[in-house]
Every structure is written in C-alpha cells, then in structure tokens.
C-alpha positions, 0 to 999 in steps of 0.5 A: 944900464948903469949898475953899482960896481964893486967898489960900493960908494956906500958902504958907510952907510953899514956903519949901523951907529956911525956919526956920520950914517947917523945925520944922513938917516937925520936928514932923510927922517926929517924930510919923510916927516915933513912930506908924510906927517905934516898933513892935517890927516895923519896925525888922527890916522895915527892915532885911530891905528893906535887905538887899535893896537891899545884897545882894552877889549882886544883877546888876551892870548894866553899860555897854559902853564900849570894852573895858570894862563900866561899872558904879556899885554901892552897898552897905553898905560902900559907901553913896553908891556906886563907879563901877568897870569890869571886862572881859567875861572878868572879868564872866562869872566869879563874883566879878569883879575890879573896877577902882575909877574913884571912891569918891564916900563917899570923895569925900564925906568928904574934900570934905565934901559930901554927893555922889549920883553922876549919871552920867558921860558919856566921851569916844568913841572913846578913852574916856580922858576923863569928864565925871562929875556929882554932885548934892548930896544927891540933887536934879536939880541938878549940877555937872560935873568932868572925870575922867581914866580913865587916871590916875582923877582929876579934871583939873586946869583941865579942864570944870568947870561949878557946880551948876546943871541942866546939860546936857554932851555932848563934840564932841572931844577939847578942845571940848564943847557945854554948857547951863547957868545963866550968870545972868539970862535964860539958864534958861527958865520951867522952871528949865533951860537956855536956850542952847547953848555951844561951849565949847573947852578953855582958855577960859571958859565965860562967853566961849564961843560961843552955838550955839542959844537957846531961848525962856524959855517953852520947857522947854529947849535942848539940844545932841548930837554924833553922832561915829559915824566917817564920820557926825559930824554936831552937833545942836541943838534946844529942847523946846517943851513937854514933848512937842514939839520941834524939832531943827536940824542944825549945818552946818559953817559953823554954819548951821542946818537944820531937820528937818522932823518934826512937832513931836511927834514923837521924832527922831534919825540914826542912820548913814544913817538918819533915825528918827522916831518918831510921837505923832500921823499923819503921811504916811500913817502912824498915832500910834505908828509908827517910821519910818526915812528916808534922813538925805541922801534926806529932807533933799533933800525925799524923804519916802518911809518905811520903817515899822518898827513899825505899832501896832494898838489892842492893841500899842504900841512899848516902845523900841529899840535898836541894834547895829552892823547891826541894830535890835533892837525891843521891842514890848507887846501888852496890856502882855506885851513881845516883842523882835525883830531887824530888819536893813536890806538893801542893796537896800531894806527890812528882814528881821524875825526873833524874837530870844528868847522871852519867858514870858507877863506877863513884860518883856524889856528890853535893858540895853546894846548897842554900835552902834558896833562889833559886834552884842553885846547885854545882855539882861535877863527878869524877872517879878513873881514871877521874878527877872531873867535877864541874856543876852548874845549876838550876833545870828546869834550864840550866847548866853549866859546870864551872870547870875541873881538869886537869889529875894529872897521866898517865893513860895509860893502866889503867882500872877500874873494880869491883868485888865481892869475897865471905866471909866465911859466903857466904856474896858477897862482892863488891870492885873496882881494878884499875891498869894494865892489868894482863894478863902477870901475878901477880904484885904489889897491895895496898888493901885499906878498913875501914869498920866502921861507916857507912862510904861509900867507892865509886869512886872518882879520887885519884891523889896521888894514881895514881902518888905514885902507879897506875903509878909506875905499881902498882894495886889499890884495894878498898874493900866495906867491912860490917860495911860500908854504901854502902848497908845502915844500914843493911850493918853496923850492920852486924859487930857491936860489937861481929860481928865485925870480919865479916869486917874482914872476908870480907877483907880477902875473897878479898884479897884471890880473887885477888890471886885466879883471878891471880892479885897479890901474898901474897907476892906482896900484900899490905894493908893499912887503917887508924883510924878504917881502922887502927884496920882493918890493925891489924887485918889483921896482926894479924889474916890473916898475910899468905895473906899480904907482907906488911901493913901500919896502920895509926891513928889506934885503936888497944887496944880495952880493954883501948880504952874507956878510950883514948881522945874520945874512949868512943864515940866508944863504940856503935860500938865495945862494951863496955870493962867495961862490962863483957859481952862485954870483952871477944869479945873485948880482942879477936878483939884487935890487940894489944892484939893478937900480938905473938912472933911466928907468921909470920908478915909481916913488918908493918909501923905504923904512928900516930900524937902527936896532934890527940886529937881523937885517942890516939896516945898510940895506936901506940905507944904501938903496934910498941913497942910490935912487937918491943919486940916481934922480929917482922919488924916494922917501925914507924913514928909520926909527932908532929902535924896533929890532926887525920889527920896526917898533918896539910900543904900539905908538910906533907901530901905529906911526909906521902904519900912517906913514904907509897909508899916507904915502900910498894915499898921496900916490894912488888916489886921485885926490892925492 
C-alpha cells in the first residue's frame, strides 16, 4: 500500500492564509460549487434549510439572570445576531417585548470587523456589568469588552482584553480573575493560557498578580469565583490533559489547597457540598458515580460519601443541574434520558422523586435553572420526529408549558426505532433509525456518528435533517459508538489511544446491520461525521471503503502524526495518543487516514469541508487529504468557507449553505436518480 512518507508534500497546505494555500482552496471551491450548487435544485434547498434556521417562530432559549431572561437571537434581519432580555410576564406572551443590549451586525459595520458573538459573562449579584466576548469570524479566539447593562455600552477604560484564547470570570465588582496571551511562555503547548491573574480595575494587566500557573505541557490553567452569599470561595486549577485535572482552593491569604480527588475526576462546590463526579473507582464507588461530601467535612479528612447516582452497564449519568434547594439529575438508560429531583435532608441523606415523564427515544434537557435564588426551572423535550416542548416550573410546584415548536418537516410515514448491531469483538452497539418503512426494499440512508470524548449522542428534533433527507425519502441513522458517554466512562476509555479502532469497528458492525436488516445497500449508504466524527468519516474511507457510496468528513482531524503540532491538537493527545512517543507512533501512523490513503483502493466519492478561521482543528487537515486523493485519482470534492471557526458558518445563510452542499452531494451518489 502506498503510504505518505515523512517528508509530507503537502504541508503548505498548513499555511492557514498562504497565497499560494489560498488559490488551491479557490480552485477547489470553485469546482465543488460548480459540481453541487449548479443544479436547478439547490439553490430552493438552500433556501428551505435556511428558513429553518431564520424562523420567527423558533423557541427563544433563555438564561435567567436576575429579573430578566437572556437571550441572543439571529435571523434574517439580524444575521450576526442580538443579545436581548426580556421579563417572565413578557416571555410567556406570544410576541414578547425584547430590550435590544447589542446589535453585533451593527457592531460589525461600524467597526468593520466581521464580529461572532461568544457569549458574555455578568456580573452576580447586581447584574449590571458584562463582560462580552466576540470572535472574528467565528474562530475560538476572542477579545473581551466590558459592557454596561445600564447604560448598554461598553466601558470606557473598563476590562478589555485582545484577541487571544482567554478565559475571564468576575471576583467583584472591580476585580477579575483572567487567562490570557501576555507573550512567550505564558500559553501552553496548546495554545491556551498558562497562568491565572488577579487583575484590579485601573490597573494593567501586564502588572497584575500571577494566582496560578500551569506547566507548558498542560491544556490550560484556569480560575472561578464561587460568589454564592455565605459561601464565596476562589478556585484555581490547570487541566493536565484533556480529562485530568487538579483544582486548589484560594485561602484568604492566597494560599493554596489541594483538593484531594483523583485527577480524572470532575470537581466543584457547591454550597455546603463537594460533588465529584468519577471517571474511574474511587472509595468504594464505580467509574460513573456522583458523589456529594461535606465541602468542611471533606477538607478536614472526612471521606465519607453520598452517592448520588450509581450507573449499571445500561445506564449512565447524562448531567445535572441545581435549584436553590435541590438537584435535579438526568440520567440515560440505552441512550432514552430520565430526569429526577433529589432533595438534601437535614439529617443526612437525600429524598429522590421523578420530575416529569419522558416519551420513549425521547431527550429531556434542562435549559436553565437559578441556584441562587428559588427552585425555578427550564425544561426542554424533543425527539427525532417531535419538536421541543419548553416547561417551566418550581419543584413541588406547578408547571407550565411556555412554548412549542412548530413542525418543521412532513413526517408522515415516518418512524422511529433503535437497535443494536454486534462489533466484531461481540460488543452490542445501540443506534437510533428514522425514516420510511422498509418493507418495499433498501433505500437511501445517512449514518451519522462521532465516537469521542465522551460526547453523547441522543434524541433530539433535527429540522434540517428531516426538510434536506427524512422528507426527500431518505433513511436517517445514528450510531452510539465506543469512545462516546452514552454508557458513561467505561464506554469512552473503550477506544482511548491504541483502542481507538473499536469505535471504528462499532460504525462498521452498524452499517453492515442495516444491509444485513434490509434497509439499505453499500451502494445507496452514506456516512457523514465531523471534527473527530470527521477522523471516524477517514477512517470509514480508508478502512471499511466496500460499505459506503459516499461520505462527507467535516472539520475532520485526519493526520494523526502532526496533529499535536496544529492550533489546539495538543489538547487531543490523551484521547488518541501522543506522536512524539515511540510507544504511541506506531498505532498513531496506523489509525491516520491521511496516512492510510492508496492509489489502488476502491474509495467511495468524499466531500471534505473545512473553514479557514477554525483556530481548533487545523484546516491542513483537509486541505492536505483532498490533495492526497486528488494525486491519487481518487473522486473528492472539497469545500472551504473563509470564515465559521469550527463550526463551519458564522450566519444562518452559510450553515444552510453547507447543509445543501451535504444533502447534494449525498443525493447525486446515493440515489438512483442521482
């Protein structure tokens, strides 16, 4: 098998902004859009998926600040977006009244910057001041502005910081503690910060005191502020790798305590509370348990826990969340969520009772709650073919239901159903179909999975899926491969590092069931994955190329020998392995797509998509693979937008763009009428 040797003919394709980089990705865009978007039938797909995303009707998420709800909102009119609030009273009315905090298109124009909103963190308890982030066009790097609620305006020589990956958090109501670029040596292999500053209004940054600080080697120092009244307590830590850490306690005197978990493990107070949640046993207690100590008890030595959530090999934690006197958990059993509330007693232990039902194959999600102040919460349902439900209520309260989304897509004749296929190593691996009835034969089908980082893959209502697939006839699949959470830690260190290829095996085992139940051909089956799932789409390609008519590997990684040494790959290494260790290497040169292409095997055609501002995953990744099969003789298209960050798209017009792209290129290859 011909391979790529060590001196990588491409690397000037790396050269995010090079002249020449810049006319090849010219030339390969030019040919994608002419082969894609030429058609008569694209630019109405476009503009359906668009009106998806710009649709007035859509539920305006919220964030409970204080007396008002936070909410930033894009749309037609308003295409980088609004940063608003409104009242409850006004939020359960049909048309809300919004109060407009800022216009980042008018933002944009009057700076001339090309400004994606990135959130905004206010200032507790007044909420008076914020301190607002923007990204030029869309990359993970930001620079901060401090913003007046009252006035709504920026301040003037208030927190400012320059573009860099920082992290911010208030302390007062004149101090912050803040991560950033001050020059050599204070970012860390990864691109992010080093050391932690106490940073006092009036004064520069440059001279502001050094908290904390990391090692080089380490993905990132970091600093929080618990201002909960009668509980204000300062934290800092640094994230070793990408899932170990260690966090400190700030005393008054700026000393600082080590908290004694185990270093995978996920740590924060919470009132009188210490919860810990564990990657891997620890006293007693199983990879995947919640445990709550006493924050005083446990730093006085006491290691007696409360086990709030004991997984079992078919369910696993899917998050939690707080209210003023309670914790409302979320757990998945074979990917389906439950949600329930448990309450402290005063005498020790917790009560546990449901908290709302959930239809089968279904995912409950709790958009927003206030810890601070009552017992409110957000609660959203949705499901492949359902449309969220968004509930308010107050536990031991009433609830109400205070919005609906309209259906976005014909679902008639549509259904829902999961399954499990077999790896090759006898694992049973769950994934979700939805699509027609079968029974007249094989047809079209996407099969979508990432497979990494612990991310969970469950239910949820896809409106673009459904207009750009489910309704053209096609068959939507999502596969709950190893290395995801959806059977919590055990699930995800199943394909850590030399193990990876059992995700990949897992994707294979489904998409051989669905040929094998009848629902599809290899020639009329697709796949589709993006950032790591974009590694899972090379992999596919290059491994298992007999089971696919086409494949679309978005944001991909797909070097794995030079991917510590792009934007933040070194962050990545405690997931895939390191390639400066001789030990790691060998398994690293073998899962590498990039490295794996040949000119004589039978690829199916691939559309590679990337963006030039994705500061997270290298755009070189692409760039260089669409080369390689290029060279090779291989069917590839390739598409690049100038800006989007990791995302892909910075405005609804270019996400819904991308998505025709997709749904094109799948159509031309996977059906028979091309």
């Amino acid at each position: 098998m011909a391979r790529v040797n060590q001196d990588d003919p491409y690397l000037w394709l790396e050269d995010v902004d090079g002249e020449a980089a810049l006319a090849w990705v010219a030339e390969r865009n030019t040919e994608t859009e002419a082969e894609l978007a030429a058609g008569p039938g694209f630019e109405p797909l476009a503009d359906r998926l668009r009106e998806v995303l710009d649709a007035v009707d859509r539920i305006p998420y919220t964030t409970r600040r204080g007396p008002h709800l936070y909410n930033f909102w894009q749309d037609a009119e308003h295409v980088r977006g609004l940063w608003r609030r409104t009242t409850l009273e006004q939020y359960r009315k049909d048309a809300p009244e919004w109060e407009t905090l800022l216009d980042v298109d008018a933002l944009a124009e009057a700076e001339g910057e090309k400004w994606v909103w990135a959130g905004a963190g206010v200032r507790r308890p007044a909420h008076d001041r914020a301190l607002v982030r923007l990204s030029r066009d869309g990359g993970d790097a930001v620079v901060v502005r401090e913003f007046d609620l009252t006035s709504l305006a920026f301040v003037e020589d208030g927190f400012t910081v320059p573009e860099a990956k920082t992290s911010i958090g208030w302390i007062d109501a004149d101090t912050v503690f803040v991560g950033t670029d001050h020059g050599t040596g204070s970012l860390t292999d990864s691109g992010y910060p080093r050391t932690v500053r106490r940073w006092r209004r009036g004064t520069p940054l440059a001279g502001a005191p050094t908290v904390f600080e990391g090692q080089a080697a380490d993905v990132s120092a970091w600093a929080w502020h618990d201002d909960t009244p009668g509980f204000e307590r300062s934290f800092v830590g640094r994230s070793l790798d990408f899932f170990r850490s260690e966090t400190h306690l700030v005393t008054d005197d700026d000393r600082l305590v080590r908290i004694e978990v185990p270093e995978d493990a996920e740590v924060y107070a919470h009132r009188r509370h210490l919860i810990v949640t564990l990657k891997s046993p620890w006293l007693g207690h199983p990879a995947g348990a919640l445990l709550a100590f006493g924050f005083d008890a446990f730093l006085a030595g006491d290691r007696t826990a409360e086990a709030l959530f004991t997984p079992d090999e078919r369910t696993a934690l899917a998050g939690h969340s707080w209210t003023r006197h309670h914790l409302i958990l979320e757990t998945m059993r074979d990917v389906s969520t439950r949600i329930e509330v448990l309450t402290p007693r005063e005498e020790g232990g917790w009560s546990r009772s449901p908290l709302a039902d959930v239809p089968p194959l279904s995912a409950v999600s709790v958009t927003d709650t206030d810890p601070d102040v009552s017992d409110e919460y957000f609660l959203d349902v949705s499901g492949f073919l359902q449309p969220s439900t968004l509930t308010r209520g107050t536990i031991g309260g009433d609830s109400e239901i205070l919005r609906q989304a309209p259906a976005r897509f014909d679902t008639a004749g549509l259904s829902v159903e999961q399954a499990f296929a077999v790896s090759d190593d006898g694992t049973r691996v769950p994934y979700f179909v939805i699509g027609p009835d079968r029974a007249q034969g094989p047809g079209p089908t996407l099969l979508y999975g990432y497979g990494g980082f612990e991310v969970s893959l469950t239910p949820s209502y896809a409106a673009l899926t459904g207009r750009g697939w489910l309704e053209t006839g096609g068959t939507y699949v999502i596969a709950n491969i190893r290395g995801g959470g959806e059977y919590g830690p055990d699930w995800h260190q199943a394909a850590l590092g030399a193990h990876r290829h059992r995700a990949f095996e897992d994707f294979a085992a489904v998409a051989r069931d669905l040929v094998a139940r009848g629902l599809t051909t290899p020639a009329q089956l697709g796949a589709a994955g993006g950032s790591n799932g974009g590694l899972l789409m090379g992999a596919m390609l290059t491994r298992y190329p007999e089971l696919f008519g086409a494949i679309v590997c978005q944001v991909p990684l797909l070097d794995m020998v030079r991917f510590h040494k792009l934007l933040a790959g070194a962050s990545w290494i405690a997931e895939y392995g390191d390639p400066e260790d001789e030990a790691d290497l060998p398994h690293l040169r073998e899962l590498s797509p990039y490295h794996r292409l040949a000119a004589d095997a039978p690829y199916p055609p691939v559309l590679l998509t990337t963006s030039t501002r994705d500061d997270r995953v290298h755009p070189g990744h692409a760039r260089k693979a669409a080369a390689r099969l290029r060279e090779l003789g291989h069917p590839v298209l390739f598409h690049e937008n100038t800006g989007g960050g990791h995302a892909g798209a910075t405005d609804n017009a270019q996400a819904a763009r991308n998505k025709a792209l997709m749904y094109t290129f799948l159509r031309k290859h996977l059906t028979p009428e091309g």
